[in-house]
Each structure stands twice: as C-alpha cells, then as structure tokens.
mmJSON file of the N, C-alpha and C atoms, coordinates in Angstrom:
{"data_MODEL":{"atom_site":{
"group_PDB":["ATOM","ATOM","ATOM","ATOM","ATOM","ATOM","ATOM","ATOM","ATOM","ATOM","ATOM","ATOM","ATOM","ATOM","ATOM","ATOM","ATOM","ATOM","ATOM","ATOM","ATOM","ATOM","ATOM","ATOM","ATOM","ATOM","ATOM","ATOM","ATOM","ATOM","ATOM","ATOM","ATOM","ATOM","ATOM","ATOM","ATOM","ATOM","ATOM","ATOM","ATOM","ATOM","ATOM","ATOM","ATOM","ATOM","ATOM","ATOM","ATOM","ATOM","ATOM","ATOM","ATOM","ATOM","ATOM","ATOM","ATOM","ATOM","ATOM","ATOM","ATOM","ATOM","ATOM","ATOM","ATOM","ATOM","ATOM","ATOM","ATOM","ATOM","ATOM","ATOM","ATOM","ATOM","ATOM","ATOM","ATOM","ATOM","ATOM","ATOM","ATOM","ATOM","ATOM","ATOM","ATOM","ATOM","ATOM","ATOM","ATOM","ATOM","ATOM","ATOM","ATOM","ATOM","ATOM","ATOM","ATOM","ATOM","ATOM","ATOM","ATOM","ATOM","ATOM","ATOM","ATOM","ATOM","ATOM","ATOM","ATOM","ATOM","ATOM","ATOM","ATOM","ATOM","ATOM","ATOM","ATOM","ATOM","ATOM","ATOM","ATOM","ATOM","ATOM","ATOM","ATOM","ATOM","ATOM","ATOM","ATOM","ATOM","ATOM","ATOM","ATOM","ATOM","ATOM","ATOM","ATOM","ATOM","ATOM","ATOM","ATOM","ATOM","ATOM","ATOM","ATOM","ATOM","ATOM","ATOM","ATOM","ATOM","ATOM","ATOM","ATOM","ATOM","ATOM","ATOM","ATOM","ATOM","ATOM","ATOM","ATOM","ATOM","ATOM","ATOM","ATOM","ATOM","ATOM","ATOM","ATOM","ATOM","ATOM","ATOM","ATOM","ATOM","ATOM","ATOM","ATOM","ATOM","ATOM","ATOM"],
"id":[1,2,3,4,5,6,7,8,9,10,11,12,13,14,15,16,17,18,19,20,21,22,23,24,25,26,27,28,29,30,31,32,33,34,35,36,37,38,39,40,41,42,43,44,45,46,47,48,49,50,51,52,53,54,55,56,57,58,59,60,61,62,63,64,65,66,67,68,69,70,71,72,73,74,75,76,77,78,79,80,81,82,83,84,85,86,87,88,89,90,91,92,93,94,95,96,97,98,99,100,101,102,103,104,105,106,107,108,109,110,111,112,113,114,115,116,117,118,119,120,121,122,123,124,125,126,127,128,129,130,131,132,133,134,135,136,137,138,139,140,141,142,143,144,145,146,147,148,149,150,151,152,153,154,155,156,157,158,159,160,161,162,163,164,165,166,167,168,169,170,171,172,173,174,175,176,177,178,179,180],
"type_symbol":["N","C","C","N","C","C","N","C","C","N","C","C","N","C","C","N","C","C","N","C","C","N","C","C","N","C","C","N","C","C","N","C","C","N","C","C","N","C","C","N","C","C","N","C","C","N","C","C","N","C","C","N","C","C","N","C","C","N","C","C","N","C","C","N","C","C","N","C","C","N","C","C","N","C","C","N","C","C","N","C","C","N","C","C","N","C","C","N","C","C","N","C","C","N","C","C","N","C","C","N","C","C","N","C","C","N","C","C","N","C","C","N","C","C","N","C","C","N","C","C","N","C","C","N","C","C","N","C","C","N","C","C","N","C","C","N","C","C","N","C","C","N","C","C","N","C","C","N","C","C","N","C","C","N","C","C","N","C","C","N","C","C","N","C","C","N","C","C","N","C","C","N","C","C","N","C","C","N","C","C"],
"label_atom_id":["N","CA","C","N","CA","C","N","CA","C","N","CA","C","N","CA","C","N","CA","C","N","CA","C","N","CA","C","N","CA","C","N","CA","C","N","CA","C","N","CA","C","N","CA","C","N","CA","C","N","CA","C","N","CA","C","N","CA","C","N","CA","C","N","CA","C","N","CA","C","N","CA","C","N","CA","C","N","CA","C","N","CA","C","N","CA","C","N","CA","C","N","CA","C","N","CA","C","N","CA","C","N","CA","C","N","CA","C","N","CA","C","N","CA","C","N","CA","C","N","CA","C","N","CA","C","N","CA","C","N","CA","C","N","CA","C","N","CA","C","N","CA","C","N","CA","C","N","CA","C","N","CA","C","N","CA","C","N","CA","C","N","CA","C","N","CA","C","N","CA","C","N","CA","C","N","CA","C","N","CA","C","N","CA","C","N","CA","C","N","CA","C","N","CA","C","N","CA","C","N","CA","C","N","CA","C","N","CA","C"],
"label_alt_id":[null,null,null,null,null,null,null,null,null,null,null,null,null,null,null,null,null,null,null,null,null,null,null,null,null,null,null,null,null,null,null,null,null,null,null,null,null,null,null,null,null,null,null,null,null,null,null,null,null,null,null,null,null,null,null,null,null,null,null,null,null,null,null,null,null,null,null,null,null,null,null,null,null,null,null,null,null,null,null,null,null,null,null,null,null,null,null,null,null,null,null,null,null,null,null,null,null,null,null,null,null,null,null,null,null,null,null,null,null,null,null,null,null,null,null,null,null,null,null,null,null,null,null,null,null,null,null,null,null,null,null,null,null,null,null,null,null,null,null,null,null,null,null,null,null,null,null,null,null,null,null,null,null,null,null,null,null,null,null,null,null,null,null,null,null,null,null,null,null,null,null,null,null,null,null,null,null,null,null,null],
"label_comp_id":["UNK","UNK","UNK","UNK","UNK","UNK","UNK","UNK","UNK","UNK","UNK","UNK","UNK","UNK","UNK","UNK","UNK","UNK","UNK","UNK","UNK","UNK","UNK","UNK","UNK","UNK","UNK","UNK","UNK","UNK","UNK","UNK","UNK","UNK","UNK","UNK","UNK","UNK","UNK","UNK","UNK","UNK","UNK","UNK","UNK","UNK","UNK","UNK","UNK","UNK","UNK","UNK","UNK","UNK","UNK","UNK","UNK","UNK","UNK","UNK","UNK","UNK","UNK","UNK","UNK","UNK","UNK","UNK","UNK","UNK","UNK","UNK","UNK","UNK","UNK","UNK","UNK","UNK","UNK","UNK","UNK","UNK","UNK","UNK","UNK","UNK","UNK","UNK","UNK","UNK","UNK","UNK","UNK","UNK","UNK","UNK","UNK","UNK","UNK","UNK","UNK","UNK","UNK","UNK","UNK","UNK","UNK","UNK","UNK","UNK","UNK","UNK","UNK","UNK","UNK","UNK","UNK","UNK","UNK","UNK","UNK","UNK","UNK","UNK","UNK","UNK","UNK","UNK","UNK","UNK","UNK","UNK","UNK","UNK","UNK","UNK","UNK","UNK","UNK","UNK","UNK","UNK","UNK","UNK","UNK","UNK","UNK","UNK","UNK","UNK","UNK","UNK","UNK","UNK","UNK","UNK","UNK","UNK","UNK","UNK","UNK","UNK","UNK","UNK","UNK","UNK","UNK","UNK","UNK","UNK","UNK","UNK","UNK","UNK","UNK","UNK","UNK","UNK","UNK","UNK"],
"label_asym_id":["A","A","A","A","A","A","A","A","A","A","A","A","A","A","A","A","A","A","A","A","A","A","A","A","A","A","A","A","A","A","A","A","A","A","A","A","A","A","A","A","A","A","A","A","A","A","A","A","A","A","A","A","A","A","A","A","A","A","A","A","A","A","A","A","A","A","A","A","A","A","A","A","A","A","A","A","A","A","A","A","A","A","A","A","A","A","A","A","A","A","A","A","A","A","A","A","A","A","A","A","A","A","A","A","A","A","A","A","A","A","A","A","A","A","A","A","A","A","A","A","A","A","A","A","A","A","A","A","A","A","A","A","A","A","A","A","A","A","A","A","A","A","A","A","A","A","A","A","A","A","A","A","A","A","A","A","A","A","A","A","A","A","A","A","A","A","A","A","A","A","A","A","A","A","A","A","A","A","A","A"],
"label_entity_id":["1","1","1","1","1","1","1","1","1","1","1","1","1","1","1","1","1","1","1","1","1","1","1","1","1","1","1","1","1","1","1","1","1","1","1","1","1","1","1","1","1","1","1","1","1","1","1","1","1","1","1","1","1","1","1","1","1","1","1","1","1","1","1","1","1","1","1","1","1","1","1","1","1","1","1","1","1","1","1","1","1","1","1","1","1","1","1","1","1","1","1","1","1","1","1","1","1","1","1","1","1","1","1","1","1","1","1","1","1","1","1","1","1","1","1","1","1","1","1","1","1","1","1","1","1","1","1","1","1","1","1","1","1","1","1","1","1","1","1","1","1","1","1","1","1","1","1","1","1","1","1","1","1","1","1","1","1","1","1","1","1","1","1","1","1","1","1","1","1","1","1","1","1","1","1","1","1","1","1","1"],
"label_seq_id":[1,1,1,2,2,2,3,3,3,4,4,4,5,5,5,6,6,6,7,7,7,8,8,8,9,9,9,10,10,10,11,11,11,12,12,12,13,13,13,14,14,14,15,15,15,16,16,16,17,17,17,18,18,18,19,19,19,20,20,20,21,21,21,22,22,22,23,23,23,24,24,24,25,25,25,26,26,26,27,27,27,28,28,28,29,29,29,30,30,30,31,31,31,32,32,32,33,33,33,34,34,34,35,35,35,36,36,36,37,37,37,38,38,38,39,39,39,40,40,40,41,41,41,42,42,42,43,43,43,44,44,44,45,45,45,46,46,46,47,47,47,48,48,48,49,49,49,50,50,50,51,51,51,52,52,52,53,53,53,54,54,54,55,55,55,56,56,56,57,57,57,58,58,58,59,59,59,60,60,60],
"pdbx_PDB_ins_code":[null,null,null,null,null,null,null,null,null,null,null,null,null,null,null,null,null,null,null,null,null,null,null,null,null,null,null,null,null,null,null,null,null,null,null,null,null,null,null,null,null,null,null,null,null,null,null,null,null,null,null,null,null,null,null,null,null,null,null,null,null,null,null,null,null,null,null,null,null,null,null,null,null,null,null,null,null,null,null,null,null,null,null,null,null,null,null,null,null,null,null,null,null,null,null,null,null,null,null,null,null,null,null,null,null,null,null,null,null,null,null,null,null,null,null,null,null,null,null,null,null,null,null,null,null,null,null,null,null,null,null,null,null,null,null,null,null,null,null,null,null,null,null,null,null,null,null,null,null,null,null,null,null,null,null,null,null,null,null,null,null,null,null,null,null,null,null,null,null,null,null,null,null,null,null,null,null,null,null,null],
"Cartn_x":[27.571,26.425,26.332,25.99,25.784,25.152,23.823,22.699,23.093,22.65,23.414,21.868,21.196,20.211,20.557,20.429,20.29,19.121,18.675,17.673,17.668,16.866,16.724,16.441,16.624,17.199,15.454,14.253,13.173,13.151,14.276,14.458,13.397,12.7,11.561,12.166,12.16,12.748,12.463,11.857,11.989,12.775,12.794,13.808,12.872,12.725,12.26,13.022,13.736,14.207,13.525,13.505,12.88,13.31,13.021,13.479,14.927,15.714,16.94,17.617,18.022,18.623,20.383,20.935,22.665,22.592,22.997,23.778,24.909,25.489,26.886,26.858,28.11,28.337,29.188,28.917,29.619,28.311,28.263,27.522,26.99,26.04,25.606,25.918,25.907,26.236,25.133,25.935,24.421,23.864,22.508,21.902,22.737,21.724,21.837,20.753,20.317,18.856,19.592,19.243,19.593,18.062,16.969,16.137,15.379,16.238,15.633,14.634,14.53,13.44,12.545,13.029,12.167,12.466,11.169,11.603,12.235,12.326,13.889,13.071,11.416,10.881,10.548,10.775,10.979,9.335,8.233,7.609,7.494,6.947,6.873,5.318,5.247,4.204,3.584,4.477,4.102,3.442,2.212,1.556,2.221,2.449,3.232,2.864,4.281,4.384,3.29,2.676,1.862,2.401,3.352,3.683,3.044,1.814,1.012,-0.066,0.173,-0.763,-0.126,-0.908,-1.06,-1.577,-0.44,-0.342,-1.042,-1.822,-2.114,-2.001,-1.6,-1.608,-1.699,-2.998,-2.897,-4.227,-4.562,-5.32,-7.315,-8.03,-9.108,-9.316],
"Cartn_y":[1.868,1.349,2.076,0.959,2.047,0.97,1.97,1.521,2.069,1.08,1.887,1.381,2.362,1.87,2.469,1.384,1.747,2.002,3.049,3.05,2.245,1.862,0.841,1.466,1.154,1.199,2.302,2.093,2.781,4.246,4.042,5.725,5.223,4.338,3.708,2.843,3.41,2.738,3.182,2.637,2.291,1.858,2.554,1.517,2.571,1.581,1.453,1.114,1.786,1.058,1.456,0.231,0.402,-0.28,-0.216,-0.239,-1.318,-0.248,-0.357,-0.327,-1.277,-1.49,-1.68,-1.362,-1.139,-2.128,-2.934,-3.777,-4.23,-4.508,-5.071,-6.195,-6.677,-8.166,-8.14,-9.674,-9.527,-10.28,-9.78,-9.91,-11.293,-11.13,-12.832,-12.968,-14.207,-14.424,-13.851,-13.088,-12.457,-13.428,-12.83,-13.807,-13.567,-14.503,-14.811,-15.011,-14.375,-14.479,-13.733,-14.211,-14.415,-14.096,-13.981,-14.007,-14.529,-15.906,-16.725,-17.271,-17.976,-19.05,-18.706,-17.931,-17.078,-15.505,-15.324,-13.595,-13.632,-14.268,-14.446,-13.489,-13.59,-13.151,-11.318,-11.008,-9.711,-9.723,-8.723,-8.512,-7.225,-7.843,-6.739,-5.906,-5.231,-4.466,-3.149,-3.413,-2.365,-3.511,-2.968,-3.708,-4.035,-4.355,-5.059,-3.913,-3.644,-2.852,-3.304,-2.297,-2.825,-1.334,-1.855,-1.159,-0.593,-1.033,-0.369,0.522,0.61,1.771,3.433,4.212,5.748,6.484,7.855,8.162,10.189,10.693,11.675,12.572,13.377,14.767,16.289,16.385,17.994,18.698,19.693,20.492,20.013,20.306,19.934,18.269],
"Cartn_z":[20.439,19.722,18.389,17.142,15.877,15.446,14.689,13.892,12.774,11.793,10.134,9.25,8.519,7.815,6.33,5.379,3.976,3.051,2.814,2.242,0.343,0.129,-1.142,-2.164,-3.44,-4.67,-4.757,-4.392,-4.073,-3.121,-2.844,-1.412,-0.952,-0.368,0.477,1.776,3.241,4.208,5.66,6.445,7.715,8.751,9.978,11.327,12.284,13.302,14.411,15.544,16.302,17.734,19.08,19.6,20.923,21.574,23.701,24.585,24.691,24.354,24.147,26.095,25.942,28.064,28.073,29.078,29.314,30.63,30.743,32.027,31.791,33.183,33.683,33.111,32.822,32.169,30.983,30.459,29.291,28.154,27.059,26.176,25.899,25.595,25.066,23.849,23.292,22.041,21.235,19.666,18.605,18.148,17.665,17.268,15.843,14.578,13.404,12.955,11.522,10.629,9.481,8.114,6.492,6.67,6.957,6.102,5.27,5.25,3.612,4.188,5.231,5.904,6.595,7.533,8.364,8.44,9.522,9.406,11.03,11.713,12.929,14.311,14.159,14.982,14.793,13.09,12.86,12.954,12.54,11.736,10.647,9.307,8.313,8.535,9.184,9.313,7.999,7.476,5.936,4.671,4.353,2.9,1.907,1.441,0.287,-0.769,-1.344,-2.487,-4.213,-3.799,-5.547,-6.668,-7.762,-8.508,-9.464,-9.71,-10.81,-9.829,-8.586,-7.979,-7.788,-7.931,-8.317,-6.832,-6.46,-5.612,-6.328,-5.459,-6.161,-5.56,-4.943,-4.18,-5.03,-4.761,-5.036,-4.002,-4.123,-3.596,-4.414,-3.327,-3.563,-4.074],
"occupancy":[1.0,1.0,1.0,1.0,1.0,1.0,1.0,1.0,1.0,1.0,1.0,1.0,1.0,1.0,1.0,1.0,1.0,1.0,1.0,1.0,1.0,1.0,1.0,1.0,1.0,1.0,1.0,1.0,1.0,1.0,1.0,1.0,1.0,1.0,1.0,1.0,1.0,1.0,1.0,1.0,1.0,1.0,1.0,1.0,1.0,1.0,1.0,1.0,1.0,1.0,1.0,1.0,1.0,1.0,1.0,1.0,1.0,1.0,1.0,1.0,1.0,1.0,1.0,1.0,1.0,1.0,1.0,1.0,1.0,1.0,1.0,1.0,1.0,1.0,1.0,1.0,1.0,1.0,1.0,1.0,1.0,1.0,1.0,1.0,1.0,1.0,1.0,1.0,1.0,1.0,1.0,1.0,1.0,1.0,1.0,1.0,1.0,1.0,1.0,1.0,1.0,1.0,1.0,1.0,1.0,1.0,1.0,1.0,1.0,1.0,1.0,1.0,1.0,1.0,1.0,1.0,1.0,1.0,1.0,1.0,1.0,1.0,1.0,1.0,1.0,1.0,1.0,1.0,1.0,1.0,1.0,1.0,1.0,1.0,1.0,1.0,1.0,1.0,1.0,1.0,1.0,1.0,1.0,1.0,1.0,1.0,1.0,1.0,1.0,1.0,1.0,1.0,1.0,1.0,1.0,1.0,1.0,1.0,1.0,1.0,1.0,1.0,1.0,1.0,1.0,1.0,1.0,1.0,1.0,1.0,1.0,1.0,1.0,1.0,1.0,1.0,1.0,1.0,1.0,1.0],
"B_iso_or_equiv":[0.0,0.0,0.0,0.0,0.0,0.0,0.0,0.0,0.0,0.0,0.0,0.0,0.0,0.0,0.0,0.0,0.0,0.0,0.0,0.0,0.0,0.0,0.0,0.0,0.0,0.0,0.0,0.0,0.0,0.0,0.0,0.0,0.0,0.0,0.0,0.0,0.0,0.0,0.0,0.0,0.0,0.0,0.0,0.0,0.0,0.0,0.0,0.0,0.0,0.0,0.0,0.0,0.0,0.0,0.0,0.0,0.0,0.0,0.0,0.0,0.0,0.0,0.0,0.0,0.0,0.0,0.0,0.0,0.0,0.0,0.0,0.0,0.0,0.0,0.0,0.0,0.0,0.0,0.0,0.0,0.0,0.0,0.0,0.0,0.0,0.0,0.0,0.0,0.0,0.0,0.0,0.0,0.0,0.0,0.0,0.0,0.0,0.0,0.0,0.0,0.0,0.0,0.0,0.0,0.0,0.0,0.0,0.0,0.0,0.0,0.0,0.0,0.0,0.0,0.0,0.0,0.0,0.0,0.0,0.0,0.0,0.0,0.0,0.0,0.0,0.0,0.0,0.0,0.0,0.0,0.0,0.0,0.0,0.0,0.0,0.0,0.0,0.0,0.0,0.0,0.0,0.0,0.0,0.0,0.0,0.0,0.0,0.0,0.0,0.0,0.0,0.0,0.0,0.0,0.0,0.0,0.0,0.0,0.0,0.0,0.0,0.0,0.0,0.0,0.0,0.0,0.0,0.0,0.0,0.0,0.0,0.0,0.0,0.0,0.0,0.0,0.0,0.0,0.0,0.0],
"pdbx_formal_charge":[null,null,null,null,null,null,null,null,null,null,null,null,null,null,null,null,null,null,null,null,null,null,null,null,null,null,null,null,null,null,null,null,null,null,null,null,null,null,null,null,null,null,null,null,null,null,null,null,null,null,null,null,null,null,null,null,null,null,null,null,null,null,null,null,null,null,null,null,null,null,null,null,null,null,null,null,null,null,null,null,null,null,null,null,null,null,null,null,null,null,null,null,null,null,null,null,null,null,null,null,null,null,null,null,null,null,null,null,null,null,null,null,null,null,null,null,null,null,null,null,null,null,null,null,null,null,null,null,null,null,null,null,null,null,null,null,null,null,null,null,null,null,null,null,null,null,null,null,null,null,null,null,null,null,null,null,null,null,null,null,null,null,null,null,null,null,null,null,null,null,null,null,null,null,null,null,null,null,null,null],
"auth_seq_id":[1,1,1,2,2,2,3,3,3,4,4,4,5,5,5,6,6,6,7,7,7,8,8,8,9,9,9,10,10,10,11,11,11,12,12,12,13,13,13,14,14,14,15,15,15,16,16,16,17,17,17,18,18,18,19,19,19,20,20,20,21,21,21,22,22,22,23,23,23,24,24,24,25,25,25,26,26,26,27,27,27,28,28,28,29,29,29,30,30,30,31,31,31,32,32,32,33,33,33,34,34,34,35,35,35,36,36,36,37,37,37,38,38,38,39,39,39,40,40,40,41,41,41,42,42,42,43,43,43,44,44,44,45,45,45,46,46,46,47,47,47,48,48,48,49,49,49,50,50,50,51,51,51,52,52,52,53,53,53,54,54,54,55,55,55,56,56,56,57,57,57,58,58,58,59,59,59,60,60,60],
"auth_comp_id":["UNK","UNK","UNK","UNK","UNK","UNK","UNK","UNK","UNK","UNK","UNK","UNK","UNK","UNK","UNK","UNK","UNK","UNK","UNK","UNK","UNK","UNK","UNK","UNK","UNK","UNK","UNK","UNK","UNK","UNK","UNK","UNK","UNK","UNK","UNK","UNK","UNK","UNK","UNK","UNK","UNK","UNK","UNK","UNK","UNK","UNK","UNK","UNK","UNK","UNK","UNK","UNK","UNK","UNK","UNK","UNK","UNK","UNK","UNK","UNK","UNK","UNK","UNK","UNK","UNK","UNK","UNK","UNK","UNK","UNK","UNK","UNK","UNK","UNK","UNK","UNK","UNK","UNK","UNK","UNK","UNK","UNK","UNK","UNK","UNK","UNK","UNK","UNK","UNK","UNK","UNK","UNK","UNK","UNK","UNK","UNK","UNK","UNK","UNK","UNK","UNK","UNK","UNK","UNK","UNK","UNK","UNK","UNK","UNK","UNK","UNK","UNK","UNK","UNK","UNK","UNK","UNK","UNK","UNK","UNK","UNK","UNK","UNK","UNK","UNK","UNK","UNK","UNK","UNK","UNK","UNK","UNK","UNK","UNK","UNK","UNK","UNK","UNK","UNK","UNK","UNK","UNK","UNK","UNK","UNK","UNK","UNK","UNK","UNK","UNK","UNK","UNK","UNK","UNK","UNK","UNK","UNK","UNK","UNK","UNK","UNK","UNK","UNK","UNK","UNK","UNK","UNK","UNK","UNK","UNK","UNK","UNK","UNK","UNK","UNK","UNK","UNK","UNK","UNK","UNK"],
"auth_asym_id":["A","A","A","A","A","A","A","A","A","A","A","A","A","A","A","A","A","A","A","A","A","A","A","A","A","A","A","A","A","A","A","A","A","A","A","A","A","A","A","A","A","A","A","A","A","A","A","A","A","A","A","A","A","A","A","A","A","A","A","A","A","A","A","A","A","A","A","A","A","A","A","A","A","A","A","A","A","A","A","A","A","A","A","A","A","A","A","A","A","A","A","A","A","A","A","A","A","A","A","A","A","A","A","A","A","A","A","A","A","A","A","A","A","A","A","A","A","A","A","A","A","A","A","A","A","A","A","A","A","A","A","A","A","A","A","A","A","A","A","A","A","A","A","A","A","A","A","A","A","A","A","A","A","A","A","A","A","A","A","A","A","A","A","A","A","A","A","A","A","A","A","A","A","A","A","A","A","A","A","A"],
"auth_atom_id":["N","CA","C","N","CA","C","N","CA","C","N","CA","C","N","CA","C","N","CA","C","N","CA","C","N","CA","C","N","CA","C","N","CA","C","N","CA","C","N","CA","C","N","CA","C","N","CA","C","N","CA","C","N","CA","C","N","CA","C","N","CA","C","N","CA","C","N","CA","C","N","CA","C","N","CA","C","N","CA","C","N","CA","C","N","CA","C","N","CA","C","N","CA","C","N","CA","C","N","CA","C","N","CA","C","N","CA","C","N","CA","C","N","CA","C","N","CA","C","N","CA","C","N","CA","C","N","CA","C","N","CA","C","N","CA","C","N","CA","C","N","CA","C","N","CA","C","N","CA","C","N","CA","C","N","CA","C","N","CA","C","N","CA","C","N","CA","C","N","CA","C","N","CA","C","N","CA","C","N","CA","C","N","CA","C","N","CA","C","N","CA","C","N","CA","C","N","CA","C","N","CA","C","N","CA","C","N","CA","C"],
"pdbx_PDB_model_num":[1,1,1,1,1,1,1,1,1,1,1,1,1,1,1,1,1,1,1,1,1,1,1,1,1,1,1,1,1,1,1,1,1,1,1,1,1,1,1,1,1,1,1,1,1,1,1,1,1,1,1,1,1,1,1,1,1,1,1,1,1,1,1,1,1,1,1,1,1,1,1,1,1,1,1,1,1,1,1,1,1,1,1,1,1,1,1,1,1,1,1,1,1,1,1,1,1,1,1,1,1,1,1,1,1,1,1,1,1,1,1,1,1,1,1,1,1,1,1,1,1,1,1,1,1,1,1,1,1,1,1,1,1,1,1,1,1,1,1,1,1,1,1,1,1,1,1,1,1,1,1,1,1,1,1,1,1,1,1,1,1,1,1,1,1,1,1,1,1,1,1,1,1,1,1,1,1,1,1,1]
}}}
C-alpha cells in the first residue's frame, strides 16, 4: 500500500485516512473521479481560500 500526497504551489495540504480493512480475495475493480463534474463522493470540508484575508499571531 502507498499513499503519496503533494502539497500545492500554497505549502497548504491535507489527507485523512481512515478505516482502512485487508481481506482474502482478489481486488475489485478501482474506482475513477477527474474531479471535473463531481466530487466522486469526496467531501471538501475546509472553507474556501479568501486571499485578501490577514492572519496575525503575536502575543497579547
């Protein structure tokens, strides 16, 4: 098994895996999703990037 994540042209990136299962057999066919039409049952759970907003960290 290999998960490969690229972080974006932003160094801004997420992955999440979960209940990951091993059985006997032989594989089912993969799925397929491009993205363009649908999100293939994904969801985007992060707010949408707003570029003119200001991040401030300091003390007090």
């Amino acid at each position: 098994v290999v998960f490969e994540v690229n972080v974006g042209s932003r160094g801004y990136g997420q992955v999440a895996i979960d209940d990951i299962s091993v059985t006997n057999g032989a594989c089912p066919e993969p799925g397929y999703c491009d993205f363009e039409s649908e999100d293939c049952l994904w969801e985007n759970v992060r707010p949408q990037f707003v570029s003119k907003s200001k991040q401030l960290i300091g003390k007090n």
